[in-house]
C-alpha positions as CSV (number, residue, x, y, z in Angstrom):
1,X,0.0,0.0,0.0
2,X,2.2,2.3,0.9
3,X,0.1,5.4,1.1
4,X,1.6,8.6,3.5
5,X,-1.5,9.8,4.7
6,X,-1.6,12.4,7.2
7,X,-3.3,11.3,10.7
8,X,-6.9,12.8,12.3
9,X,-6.7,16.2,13.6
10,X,-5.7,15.7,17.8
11,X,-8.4,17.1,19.8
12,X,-10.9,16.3,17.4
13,X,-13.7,13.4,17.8
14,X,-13.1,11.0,14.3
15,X,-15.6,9.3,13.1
16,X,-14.9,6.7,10.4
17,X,-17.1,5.7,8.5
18,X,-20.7,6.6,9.4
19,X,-21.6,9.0,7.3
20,X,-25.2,9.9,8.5
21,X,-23.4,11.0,12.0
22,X,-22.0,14.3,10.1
23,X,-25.7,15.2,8.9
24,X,-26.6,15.0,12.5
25,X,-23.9,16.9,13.8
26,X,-24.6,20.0,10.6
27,X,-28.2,20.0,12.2
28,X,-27.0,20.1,15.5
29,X,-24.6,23.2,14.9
30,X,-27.1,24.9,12.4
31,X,-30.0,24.6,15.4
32,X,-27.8,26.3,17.4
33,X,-27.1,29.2,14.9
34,X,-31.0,29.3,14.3
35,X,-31.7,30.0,18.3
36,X,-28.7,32.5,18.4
37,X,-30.7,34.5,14.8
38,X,-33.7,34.4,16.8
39,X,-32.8,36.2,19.7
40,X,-29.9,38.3,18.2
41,X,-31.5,39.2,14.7
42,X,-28.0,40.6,14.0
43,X,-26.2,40.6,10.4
44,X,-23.1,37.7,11.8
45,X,-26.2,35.3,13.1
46,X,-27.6,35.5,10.0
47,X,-24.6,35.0,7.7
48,X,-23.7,32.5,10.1
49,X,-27.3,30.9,10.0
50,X,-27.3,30.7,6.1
51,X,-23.5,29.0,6.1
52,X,-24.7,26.5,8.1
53,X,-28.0,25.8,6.1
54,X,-25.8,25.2,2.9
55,X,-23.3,23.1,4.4
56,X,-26.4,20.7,5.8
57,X,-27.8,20.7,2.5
58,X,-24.0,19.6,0.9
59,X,-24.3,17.1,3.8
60,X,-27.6,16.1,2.9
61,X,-27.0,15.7,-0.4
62,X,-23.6,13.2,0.0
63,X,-25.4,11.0,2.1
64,X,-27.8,10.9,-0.7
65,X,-25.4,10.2,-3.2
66,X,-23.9,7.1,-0.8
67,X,-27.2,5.6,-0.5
68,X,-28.1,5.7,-3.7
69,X,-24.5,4.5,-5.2
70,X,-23.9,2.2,-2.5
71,X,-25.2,-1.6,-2.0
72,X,-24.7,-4.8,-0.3
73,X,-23.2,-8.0,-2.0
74,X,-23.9,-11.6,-0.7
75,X,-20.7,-14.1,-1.0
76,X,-22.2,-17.2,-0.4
77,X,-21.3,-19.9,-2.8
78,X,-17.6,-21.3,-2.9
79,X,-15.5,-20.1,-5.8
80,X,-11.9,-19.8,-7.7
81,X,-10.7,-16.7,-6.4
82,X,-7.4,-14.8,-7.7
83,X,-6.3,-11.9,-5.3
84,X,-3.9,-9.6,-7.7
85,X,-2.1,-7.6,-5.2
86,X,0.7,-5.5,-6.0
87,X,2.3,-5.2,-1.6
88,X,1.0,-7.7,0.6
89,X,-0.7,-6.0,2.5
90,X,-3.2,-4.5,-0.4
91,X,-4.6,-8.0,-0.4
92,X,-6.6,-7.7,2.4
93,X,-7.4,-4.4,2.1
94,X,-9.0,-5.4,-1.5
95,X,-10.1,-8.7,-0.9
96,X,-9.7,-10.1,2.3
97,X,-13.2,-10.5,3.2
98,X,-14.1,-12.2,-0.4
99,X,-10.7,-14.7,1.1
100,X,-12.6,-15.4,4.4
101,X,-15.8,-16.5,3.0
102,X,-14.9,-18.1,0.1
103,X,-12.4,-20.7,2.3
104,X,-14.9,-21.0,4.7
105,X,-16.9,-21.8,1.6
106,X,-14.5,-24.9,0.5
107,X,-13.5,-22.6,-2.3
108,X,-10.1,-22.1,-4.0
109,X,-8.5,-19.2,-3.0
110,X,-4.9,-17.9,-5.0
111,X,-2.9,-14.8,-3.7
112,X,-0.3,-13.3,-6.1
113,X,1.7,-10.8,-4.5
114,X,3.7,-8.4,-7.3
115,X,5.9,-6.6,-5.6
116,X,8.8,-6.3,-3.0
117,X,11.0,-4.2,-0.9
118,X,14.5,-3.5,-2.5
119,X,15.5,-4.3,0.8
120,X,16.2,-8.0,1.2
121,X,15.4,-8.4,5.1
122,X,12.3,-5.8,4.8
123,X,11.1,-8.2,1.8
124,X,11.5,-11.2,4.2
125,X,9.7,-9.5,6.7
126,X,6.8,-8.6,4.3
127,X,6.7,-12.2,3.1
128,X,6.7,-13.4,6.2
129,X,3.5,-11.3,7.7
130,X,1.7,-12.2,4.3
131,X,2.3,-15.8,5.4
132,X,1.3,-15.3,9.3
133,X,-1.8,-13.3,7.9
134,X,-3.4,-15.8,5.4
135,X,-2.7,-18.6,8.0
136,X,-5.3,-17.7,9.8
137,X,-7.8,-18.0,7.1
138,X,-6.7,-21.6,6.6
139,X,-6.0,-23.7,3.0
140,X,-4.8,-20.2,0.7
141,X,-2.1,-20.4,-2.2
142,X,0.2,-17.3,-2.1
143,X,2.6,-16.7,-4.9
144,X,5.4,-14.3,-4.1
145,X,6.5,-12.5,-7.2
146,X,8.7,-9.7,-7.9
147,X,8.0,-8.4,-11.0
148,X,6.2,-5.0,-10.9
149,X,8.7,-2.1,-11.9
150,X,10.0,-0.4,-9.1
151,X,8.2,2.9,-8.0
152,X,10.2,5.5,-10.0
153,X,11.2,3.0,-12.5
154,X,9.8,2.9,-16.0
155,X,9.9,-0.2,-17.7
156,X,7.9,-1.2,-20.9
157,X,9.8,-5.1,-20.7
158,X,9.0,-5.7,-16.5
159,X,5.2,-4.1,-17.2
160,X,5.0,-7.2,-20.3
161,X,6.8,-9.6,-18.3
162,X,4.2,-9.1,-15.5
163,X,1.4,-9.4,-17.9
164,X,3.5,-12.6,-19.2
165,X,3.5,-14.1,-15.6
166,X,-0.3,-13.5,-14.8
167,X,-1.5,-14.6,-17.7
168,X,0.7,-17.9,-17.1
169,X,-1.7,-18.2,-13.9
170,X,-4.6,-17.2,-14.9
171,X,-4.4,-20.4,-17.4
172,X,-3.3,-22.6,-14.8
173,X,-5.7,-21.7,-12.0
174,X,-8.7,-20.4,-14.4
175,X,-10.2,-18.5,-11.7
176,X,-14.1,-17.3,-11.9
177,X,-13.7,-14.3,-9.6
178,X,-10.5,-11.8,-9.8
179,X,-10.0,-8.9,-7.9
180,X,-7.4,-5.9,-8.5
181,X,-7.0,-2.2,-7.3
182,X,-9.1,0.7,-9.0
183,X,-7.2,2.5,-11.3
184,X,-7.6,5.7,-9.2
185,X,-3.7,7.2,-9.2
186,X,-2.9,6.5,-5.6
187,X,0.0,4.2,-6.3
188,X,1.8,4.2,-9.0
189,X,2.2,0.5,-8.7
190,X,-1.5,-0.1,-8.0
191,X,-2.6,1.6,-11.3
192,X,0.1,-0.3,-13.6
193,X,-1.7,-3.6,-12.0
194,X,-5.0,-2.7,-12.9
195,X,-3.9,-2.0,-16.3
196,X,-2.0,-5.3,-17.0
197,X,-5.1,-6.8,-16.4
198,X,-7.6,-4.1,-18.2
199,X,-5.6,-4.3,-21.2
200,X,-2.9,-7.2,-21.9
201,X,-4.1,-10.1,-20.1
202,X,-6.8,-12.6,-22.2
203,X,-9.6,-13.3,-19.9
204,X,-11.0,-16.6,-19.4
205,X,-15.0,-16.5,-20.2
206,X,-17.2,-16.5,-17.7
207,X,-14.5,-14.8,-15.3
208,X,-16.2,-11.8,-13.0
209,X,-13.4,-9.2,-12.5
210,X,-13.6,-7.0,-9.5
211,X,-11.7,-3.4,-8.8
212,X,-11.1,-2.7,-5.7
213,X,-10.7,1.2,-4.3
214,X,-7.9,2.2,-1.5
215,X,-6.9,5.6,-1.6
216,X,-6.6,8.4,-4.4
217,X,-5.9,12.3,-4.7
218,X,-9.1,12.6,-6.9
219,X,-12.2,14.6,-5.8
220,X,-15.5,14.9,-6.4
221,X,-19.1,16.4,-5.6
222,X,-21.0,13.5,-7.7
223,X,-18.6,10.3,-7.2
224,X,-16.7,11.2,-4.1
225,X,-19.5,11.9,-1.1
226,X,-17.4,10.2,1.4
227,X,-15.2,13.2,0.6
228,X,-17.7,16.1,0.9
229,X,-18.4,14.9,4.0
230,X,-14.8,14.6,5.4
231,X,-14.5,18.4,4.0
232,X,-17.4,19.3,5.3
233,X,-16.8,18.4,8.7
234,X,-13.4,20.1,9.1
235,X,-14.8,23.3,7.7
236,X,-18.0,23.5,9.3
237,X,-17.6,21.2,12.8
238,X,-15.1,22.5,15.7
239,X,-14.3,19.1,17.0
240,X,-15.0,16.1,14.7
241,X,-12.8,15.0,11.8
242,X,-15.1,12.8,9.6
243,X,-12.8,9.9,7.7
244,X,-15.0,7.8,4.8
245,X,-14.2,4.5,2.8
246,X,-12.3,4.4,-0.7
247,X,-14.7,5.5,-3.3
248,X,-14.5,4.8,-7.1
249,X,-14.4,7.6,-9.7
250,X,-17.6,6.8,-11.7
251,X,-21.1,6.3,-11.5
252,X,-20.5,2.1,-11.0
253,X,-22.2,0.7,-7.8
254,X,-20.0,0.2,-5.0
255,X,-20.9,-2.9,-3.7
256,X,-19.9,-3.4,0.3
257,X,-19.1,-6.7,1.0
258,X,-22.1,-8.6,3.7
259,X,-19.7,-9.9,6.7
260,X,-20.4,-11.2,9.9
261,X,-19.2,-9.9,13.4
262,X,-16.7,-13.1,12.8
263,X,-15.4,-12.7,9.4
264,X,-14.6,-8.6,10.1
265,X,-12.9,-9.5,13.4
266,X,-10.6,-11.9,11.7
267,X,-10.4,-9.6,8.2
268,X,-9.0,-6.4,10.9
269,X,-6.6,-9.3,12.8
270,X,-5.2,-10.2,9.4
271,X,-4.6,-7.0,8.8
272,X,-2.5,-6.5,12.0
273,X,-0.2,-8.9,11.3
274,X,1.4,-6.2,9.0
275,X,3.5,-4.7,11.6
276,X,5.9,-3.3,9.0
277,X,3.5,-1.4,7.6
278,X,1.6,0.1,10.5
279,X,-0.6,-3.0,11.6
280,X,-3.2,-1.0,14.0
281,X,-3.5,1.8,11.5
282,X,-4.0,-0.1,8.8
283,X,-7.4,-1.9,11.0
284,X,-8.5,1.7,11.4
285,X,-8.5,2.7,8.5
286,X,-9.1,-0.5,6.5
287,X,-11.5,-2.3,8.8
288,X,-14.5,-2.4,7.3
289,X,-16.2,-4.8,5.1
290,X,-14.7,-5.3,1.4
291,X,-15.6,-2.6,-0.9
292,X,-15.6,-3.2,-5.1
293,X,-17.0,-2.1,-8.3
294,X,-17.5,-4.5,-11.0
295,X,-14.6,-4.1,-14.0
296,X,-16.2,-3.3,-17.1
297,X,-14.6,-3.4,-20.6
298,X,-13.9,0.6,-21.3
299,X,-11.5,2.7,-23.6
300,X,-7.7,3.0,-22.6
301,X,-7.2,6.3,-20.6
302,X,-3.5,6.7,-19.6
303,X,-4.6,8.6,-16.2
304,X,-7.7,8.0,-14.0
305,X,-8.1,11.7,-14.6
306,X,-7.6,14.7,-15.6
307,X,-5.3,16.1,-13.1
308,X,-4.3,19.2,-14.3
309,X,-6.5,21.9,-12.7
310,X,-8.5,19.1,-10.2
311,X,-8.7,19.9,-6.3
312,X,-5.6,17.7,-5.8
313,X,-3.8,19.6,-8.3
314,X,-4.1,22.6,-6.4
315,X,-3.3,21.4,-3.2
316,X,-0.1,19.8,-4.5
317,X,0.8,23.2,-5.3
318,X,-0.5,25.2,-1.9
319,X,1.9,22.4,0.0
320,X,4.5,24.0,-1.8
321,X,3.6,27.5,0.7
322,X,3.3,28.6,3.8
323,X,-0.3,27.2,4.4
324,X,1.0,23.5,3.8
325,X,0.2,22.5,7.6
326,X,-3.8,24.0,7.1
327,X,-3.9,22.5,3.8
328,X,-2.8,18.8,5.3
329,X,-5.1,19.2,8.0
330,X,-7.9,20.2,6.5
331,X,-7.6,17.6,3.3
332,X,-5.5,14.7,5.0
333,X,-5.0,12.4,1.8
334,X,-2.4,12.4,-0.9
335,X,-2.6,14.9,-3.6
336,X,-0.6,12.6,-6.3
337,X,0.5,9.3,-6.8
338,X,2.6,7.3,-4.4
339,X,5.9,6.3,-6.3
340,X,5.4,9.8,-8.6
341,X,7.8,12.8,-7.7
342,X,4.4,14.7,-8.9
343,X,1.4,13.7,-10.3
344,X,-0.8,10.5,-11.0
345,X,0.2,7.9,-13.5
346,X,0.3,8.1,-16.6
347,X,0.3,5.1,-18.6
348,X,1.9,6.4,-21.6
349,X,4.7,7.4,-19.6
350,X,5.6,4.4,-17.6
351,X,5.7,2.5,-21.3
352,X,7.7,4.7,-22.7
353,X,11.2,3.9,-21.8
354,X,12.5,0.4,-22.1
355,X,14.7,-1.1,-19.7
């Protein structure tokens, strides 16, 4: 994963992940404006009154968008699952709960892993705390590979190879559910996984591909109402920080995952046994049931999207000031890719130089 996001705001209540709490609190602090109107009828109360009245309505209407984008998925017949996961810990993030249920299922479940550490003992460690966290699933296949380019690295032969090497697997395993991250430009390596698959790899027929959402610099009002909200609340609410899922960046359902007290327990224990990478934060921000939009055939875009001019674009460039410490407080996610010097990923520019 691999992701350097900036922590809650101290002194602040978080809430993660219940988004109708933020409503609440908006109609909570916009009563309280309405009473001080009423018996002050003075020019701030009122400006203050109408601020508060729009930011409810935002509120209202991202928790409007969730519902409506947002539904529940049933896992509950065994099946050939193939986890693509570019760090071992991304895995369970994507997929873990799809793991859980389909072993508990009698299915077959394959882990490929894509990508490790330049440093030998920290790709030992890795390996190991992949192996520690699938054992306590039970019967899963994991196949360590190091093939992904480096972050930083661009080369057309590894990206081919990598296709080569899946689609080696794919044959051999012939999987009926696959799961891979979102192309969404929050890792570098994440995006160039999604697109080995999307565009080089022959698909078995029948095969249900899912993408799977973890974190991204992209923004907005329609497909991002997680986002809104988490805005919303460090604008408009003193004391709470609100922190949402992933979210995709189209209209496609987002389908949550159905998991039992059980199978979430064990998903946020497997995903503490990733000490290297920050075990405990990784539960809270990652422990909630499995999140992912059905793949669908589409065009080649070399980004996710248009990044020149977007919200991220311009925050890349206000961390470059002065207001860098308000900017990562108030909008605590990355604002370009991870393995990028600047930017998202561009697909046309990590095949461009063979090496």
């Amino acid at each position: 994963m691999e992701e350097n996001t900036h922590l809650p705001i101290k002194l602040r209540l978080q809430i993660f992940r219940k988004p109708s709490l933020i409503t609440v609190f908006l109609a909570l602090y916009l009563s309280i404006f309405i009473i001080f109107w009423y018996f002050n009828k003075s020019f701030i109360s009122l400006a203050l009154m109408l601020v508060y009245i729009f930011a409810l309505a935002m509120g209202i209407y991202a928790l409007i968008m969730i519902y409506s984008k947002e539904r529940e998925i049933v896992f509950d017949k065994p099946e050939k699952l193939l986890i693509v996961a570019p760090h071992q810990d991304d895995c369970v993030i994507c997929a873990g709960g799809f793991g859980i249920a389909n072993v508990r299922l009698g299915g077959e479940t394959h882990i490929v892993f894509l990508s490790h550490e330049s440093k030998e003992d920290l790709a030992d460690i890795r390996r190991r705390e992949a192996e520690e966290s699938w054992g306590l699933v039970g019967s899963c296949n994991l196949y360590h590979m190091d093939i992904l380019p480096q972050k930083c690295e661009k080369s057309y032969k590894k990206i081919y190879d990598t296709a080569d090497r899946i689609q080696t697997l794919i044959d051999q395993i012939q999987p009926t559910m696959l799961f891979i991250p979102l192309f969404e430009g929050g890792h570098v390596q994440h995006d160039i996984t999604n697109y080995v698959i999307s565009y080089l790899v022959k698909k078995p027929n029948g095969l249900r591909i899912f993408e799977c959402p973890e974190y991204s610099p992209y923004f907005s009002f329609i497909h991002t109402p997680h986002k809104v909200l988490g805005i919303l609340s460090r604008f408009f609410l003193v004391f709470v920080s609100y922190f949402g899922p992933p979210e995709g960046l189209d209209r496609r359902t987002m389908f949550n995952l159905k998991m039992s007290d059980y199978e979430l327990a064990l998903k946020k224990k497997m995903l503490s046994t990733f000490r290297s990478q920050g075990g405990d934060s990784l539960v809270t921000r990652f422990g909630y049931p499995d999140r992912v939009i059905e793949w669908v055939e589409k065009p080649y875009k070399s980004s996710p999207f248009a990044y020149k001019y977007s919200l991220a674009y311009f925050l890349q460039l206000l961390r470059q000031t002065p207001l860098a410490w308000l900017v990562k407080r108030l909008f605590p996610w990355e604002y370009k890719s991870v393995g990028l010097t600047h930017g998202i990923t561009d697909m046309n520019d990590e095949l461009s130089n063979i090496s």
